[in-house]
C-alpha positions, 0 to 999 in steps of 0.5 A: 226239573224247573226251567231255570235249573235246566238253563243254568245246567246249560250254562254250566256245561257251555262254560265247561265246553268253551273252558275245555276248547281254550285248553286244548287250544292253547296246548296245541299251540304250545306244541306247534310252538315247541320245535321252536324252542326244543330243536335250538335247546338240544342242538346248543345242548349237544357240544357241551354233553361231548365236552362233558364227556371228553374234557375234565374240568379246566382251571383259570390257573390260582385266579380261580381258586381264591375264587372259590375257596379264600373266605369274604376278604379283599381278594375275593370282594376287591380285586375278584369280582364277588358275584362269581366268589358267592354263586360258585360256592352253592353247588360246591356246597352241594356238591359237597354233601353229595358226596358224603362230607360232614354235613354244614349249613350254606354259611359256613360253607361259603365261609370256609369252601371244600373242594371236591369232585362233585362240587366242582362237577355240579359248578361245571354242569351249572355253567353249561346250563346257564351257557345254553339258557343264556345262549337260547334267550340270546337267539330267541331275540334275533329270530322267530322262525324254527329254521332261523333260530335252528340255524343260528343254534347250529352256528352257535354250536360251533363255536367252542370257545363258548363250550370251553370256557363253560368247562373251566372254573372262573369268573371270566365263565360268567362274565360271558354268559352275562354278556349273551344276556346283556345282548339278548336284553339290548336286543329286545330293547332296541327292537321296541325303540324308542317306546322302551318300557320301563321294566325293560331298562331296570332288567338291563340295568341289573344285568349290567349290575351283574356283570360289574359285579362278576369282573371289574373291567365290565364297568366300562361296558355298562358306562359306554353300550347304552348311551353309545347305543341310544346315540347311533339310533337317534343319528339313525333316526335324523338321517332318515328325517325321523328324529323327534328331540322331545323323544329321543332325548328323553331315550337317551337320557334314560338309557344314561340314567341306566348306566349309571345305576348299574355303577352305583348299584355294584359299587354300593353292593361291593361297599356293603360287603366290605363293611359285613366282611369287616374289610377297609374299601379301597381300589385294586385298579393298581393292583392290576396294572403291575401285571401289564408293567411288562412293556417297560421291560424292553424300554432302554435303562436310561429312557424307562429311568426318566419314564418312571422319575415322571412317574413319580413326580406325578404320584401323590402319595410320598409312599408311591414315589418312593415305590416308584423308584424301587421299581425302577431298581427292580428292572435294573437288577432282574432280567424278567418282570415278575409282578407277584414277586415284586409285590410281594417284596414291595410290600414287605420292604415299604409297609409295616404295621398290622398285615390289614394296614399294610395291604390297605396302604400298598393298594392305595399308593399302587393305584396312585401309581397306576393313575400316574401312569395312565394320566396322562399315558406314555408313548412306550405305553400307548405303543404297547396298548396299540400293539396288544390290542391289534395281537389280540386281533389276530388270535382265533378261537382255538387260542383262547380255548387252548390257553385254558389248558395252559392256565389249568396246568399252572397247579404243577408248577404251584402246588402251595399255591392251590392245596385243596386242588391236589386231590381232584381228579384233573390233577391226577392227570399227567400234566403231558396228557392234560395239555393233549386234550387241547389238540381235539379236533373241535376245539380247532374247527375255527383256527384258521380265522383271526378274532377280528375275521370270525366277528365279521363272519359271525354279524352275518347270521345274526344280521340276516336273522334279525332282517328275517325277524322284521321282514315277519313281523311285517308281514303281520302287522 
């Protein structure tokens, strides 16, 4: 053997050496690191196998079922955001086929939706994977440390009002789970402040996008956090003598630009499926506003009367004037509000021509009327806002989990409403025994305290997490 073969020979095996130690290095890195990651996962896994186990599939009431089943229409684009309408359908489809139907493609299917116990078993597994994936990724961001992220896993565990809404089919599923994605980005955001790149503003911004698209209220999320957000770090960093405008503001106007995106991006995809679909675009804001109408309900006759002929003098539209004062008799003549009944008159009685003109022409002169009753607002109105809201705050965990079971039994009362739903199996369960499975003990750990005490109890750990997280990285710099 030549010299030069035996050097290259050597060569060959250090290089094959020095490969193996990388390997073996890296692996046992990733097994230090895998507690880290395998204790939190199991532990956020846990509530949602017993969940699986003792509840059945919980409803958001007909909400969801046009959700699921109606074909690309104003009610599954306009007024239902169309994000959770299409993702839902795949594991429906498969669902579906799995469990022996007539074998159709992916298009037709979300088209023309069945529904079965198998599909709406595979939805329901997706969005308790999605919950503890998204769930996982949001404390990854507060915290480093296996007892750190164990311990916000276990506390994260605990809440079933994420658990139970993983359970039930609906958009509202979704928009929560985006939520702990929007909140793991934002955090990682904020932690590289101000020298955000430029990666992390689009994965954001598409997140936001997402979310608008899944429910419509989400838009004031995606307006309002970034720039809000932006604005308190650079108030920060001028109160502790660090702020450089040059720097700060270029972060704001960036997060700004970001937000904006977003808006356009969900507004540009709804217009895009309303043209596929064949559907005139139009705003369902109106159309939502008839059901908080309520609060005119106990208003005296003689002062909801000249309430509403403001209203109407307000409205642009002479169609909308003239439905104000129908609405007006409508609360002289029926002792409670009942906004789908009165839609349904008010459409039948005001607009004629084919049903697409008609439903195009009632949404418009709604959301005249809803401007008209939002700009400016009224006192009874800003009063019953105000009231709301602070109700909200009183309501606990247990409430919002526990009035899913009340949304679920809405089939009973509404059978026509949701055919397809009579032959699964939650609604072969007597409606008694399907609204006693809201008196499990985990789904009251938490009834004791109001929203408003669990949202300061919960920004304890997360606090003390992220303040571990920096004291670390610290430690390393």
């Amino acid at each position: 053997m030549s010299w030069g073969t035996q050097q290259q020979d050597e060569y060959c095996i250090g290089s094959a050496t020095r490969l193996i130690i990388a390997r073996l290095e890296i692996t046992r890195s990733r097994l230090r690191d895998l507690p880290q990651t395998a204790f939190p996962v199991v532990i956020l896994a846990l509530p949602s196998l017993w969940i699986l186990f003792n509840l059945p599939p919980l409803w958001r009431d007909v909400d969801a079922y046009v959700q699921t089943t109606y074909p690309p229409a104003p009610q599954t684009i306009l007024l239902h955001g169309p994000l959770y309408c299409t993702l839902s359908r795949m594991p429906l489809w498969l669902g579906y086929l799995a469990s022996g139907g007539r074998f159709v493609w992916a298009g037709h299917f979300f088209e023309h939706s069945q529904l079965t116990d198998a599909g709406v078993l595979a939805l329901i597994l997706a969005q308790h994977a999605a919950l503890v994936w998204a769930a996982f990724y949001l404390i990854t961001a507060c915290a480093t440390g296996v007892v750190a992220r164990t311990s916000l896993a276990v506390f994260f565990a605990c809440q079933p009002f994420f658990y139970a809404f993983a359970q039930c089919v609906g958009s509202e599923t979704l928009s929560l789970i985006l939520m702990l994605v929007v909140a793991g980005a934002a955090l990682r955001l904020v932690r590289c402040y101000p020298r955000v790149r430029a990666a992390d503003w689009v994965v954001l911004s598409a997140l936001l996008c997402c979310c608008i698209l899944t429910r419509k209220i989400n838009l004031v999320l995606a307006a309002a956090m970034l720039p809000l957000t932006m604005t308190v770090l650079a108030l920060r960093d001028w109160w502790r003598g660090q702020f450089r405008w040059r720097r700060q503001s270029r972060v704001w106007f960036a997060s700004f630009g970001v937000a904006v995106a977003a808006i356009v991006w969900a507004t540009a995809m709804t217009h895009l499926l309303c043209w596929r679909a064949g559907i005139p675009w139009r705003p369902k804001f109106g159309y939502t506003v008839i059901w908080r109408l309520n609060f005119l309900q106990p208003i005296p006759p003689l002062s909801r009367a000249e309430l509403l002929r403001d209203v109407a003098a307000r409205c642009n539209r002479p169609d909308s004037a003239r439905l104000v004062k129908f609405l007006r008799d409508w609360f002289e003549k029926h002792p409670a509000w009942q906004p789908a009944r009165f839609a349904r008159d008010a459409r039948r009685n005001f607009f004629s021509g084919a049903e697409e003109k008609r439903d195009a022409d009632f949404d418009l002169a709604l959301d005249d009327i809803a401007h008209a009753f939002l700009l400016p607002p009224s006192a009874p109105l800003r009063t019953a806002a105000l009231r709301d809201f602070f109700f909200g705050l009183t309501r606990g965990q247990t409430d919002a989990a526990t009035s899913l079971f009340q949304s679920t039994t809405y089939f009973f009362a509404h059978p026509d409403e949701m055919p397809q739903c009579a032959s699964l199996s939650t609604f072969q369960i007597p409606e008694a025994d399907l609204l006693r499975f809201s008196n499990l003990h985990y789904l009251h750990w938490w009834s004791f305290l109001s929203m408003r005490a669990w949202l300061i109890g919960a920004g304890l750990p997360a606090q003390m997490a992220s303040r571990s997280r920096s004291a670390s990285a610290s430690w390393v710099r």
